[in-house]
C-alpha positions in Angstrom: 0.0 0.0 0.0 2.8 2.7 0.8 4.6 1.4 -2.2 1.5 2.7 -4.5 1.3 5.7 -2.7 5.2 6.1 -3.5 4.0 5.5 -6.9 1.3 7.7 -7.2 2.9 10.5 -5.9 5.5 10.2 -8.2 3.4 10.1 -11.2 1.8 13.6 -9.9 5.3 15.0 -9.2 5.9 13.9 -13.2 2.8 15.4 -14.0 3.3 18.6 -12.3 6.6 18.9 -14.1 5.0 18.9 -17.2 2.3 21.3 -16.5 5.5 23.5 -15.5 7.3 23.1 -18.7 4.2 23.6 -20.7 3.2 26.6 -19.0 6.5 27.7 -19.2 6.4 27.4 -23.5 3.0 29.4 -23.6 4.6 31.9 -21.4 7.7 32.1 -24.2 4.9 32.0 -27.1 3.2 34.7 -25.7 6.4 37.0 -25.3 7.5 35.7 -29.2 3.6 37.0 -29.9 4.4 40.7 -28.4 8.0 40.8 -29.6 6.5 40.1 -33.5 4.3 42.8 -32.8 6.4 45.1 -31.3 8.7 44.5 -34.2 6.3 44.8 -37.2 4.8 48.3 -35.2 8.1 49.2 -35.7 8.8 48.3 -39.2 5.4 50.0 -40.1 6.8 53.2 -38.3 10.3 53.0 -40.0 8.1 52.7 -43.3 6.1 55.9 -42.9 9.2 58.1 -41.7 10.7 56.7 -44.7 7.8 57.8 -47.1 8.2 61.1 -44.7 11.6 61.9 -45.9 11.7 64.9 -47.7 13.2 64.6 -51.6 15.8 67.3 -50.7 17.2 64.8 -48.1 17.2 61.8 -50.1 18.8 64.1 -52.3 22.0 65.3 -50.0 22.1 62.0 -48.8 23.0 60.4 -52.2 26.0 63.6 -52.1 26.5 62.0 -48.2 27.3 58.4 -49.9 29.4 60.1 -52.6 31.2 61.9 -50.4 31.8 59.3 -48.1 33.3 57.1 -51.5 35.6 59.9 -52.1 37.0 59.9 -48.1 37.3 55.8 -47.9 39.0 56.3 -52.2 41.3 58.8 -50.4 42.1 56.6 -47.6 43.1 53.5 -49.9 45.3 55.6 -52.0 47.3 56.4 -49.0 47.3 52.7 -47.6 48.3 51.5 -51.1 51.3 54.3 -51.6 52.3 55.0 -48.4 51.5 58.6 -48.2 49.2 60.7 -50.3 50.0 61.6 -53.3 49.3 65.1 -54.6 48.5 64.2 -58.3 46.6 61.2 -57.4 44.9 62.6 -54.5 43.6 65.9 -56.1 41.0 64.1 -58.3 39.0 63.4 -55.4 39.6 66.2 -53.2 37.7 68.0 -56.2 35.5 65.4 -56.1 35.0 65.3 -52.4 34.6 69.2 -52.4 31.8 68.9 -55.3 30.1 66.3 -53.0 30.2 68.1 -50.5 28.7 71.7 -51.8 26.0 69.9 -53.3 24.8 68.2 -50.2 24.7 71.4 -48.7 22.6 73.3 -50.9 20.1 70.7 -51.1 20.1 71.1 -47.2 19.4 74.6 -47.8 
């Protein structure tokens, strides 16, 4: 008789222990649930700021990248020569400087 206690309260001890981990996954589901949603609110707001953007900006940003090509261009020249080189290096600088105006008035 105590032996089938023994045995039925470790069957409920088993039992609980699943009820645990299976409470314990809904809990999870439920935070994956709110962290989808939090993430698409958020990709619908990045959408509509986007769309927001005025064309002047997209604009000076497109100058931004170029001018940004120009710096990282510059940089390799010196890592490939050693030093920068005044006949190589003026190209971009006139580049960069081109870039760089034009960025600025559309920001105006």
């Amino acid at each position: 008789r105590l032996l089938a206690k023994a045995r039925h309260a470790q069957h409920m001890a088993l039992f609980a222990r699943a009820l645990t981990e299976r409470s314990g996954a809904m809990v999870d589901a439920a935070r994956l649930e709110a962290l989808e949603a939090d993430a698409a609110r958020a990709c619908s707001a990045v959408a509509s700021l986007a769309k927001a953007v005025p064309p002047s900006l997209a604009r000076a940003n497109a100058y931004l990248e170029a001018l940004r090509q120009d710096g990282a261009a510059l940089a390799e020249l010196a890592r490939t020569r050693g030093e920068l080189d005044p006949e190589a290096e003026a190209p971009r600088l006139q580049s960069a400087l081109v870039h760089g105006r034009r960025a600025i008035s559309e920001l105006k």
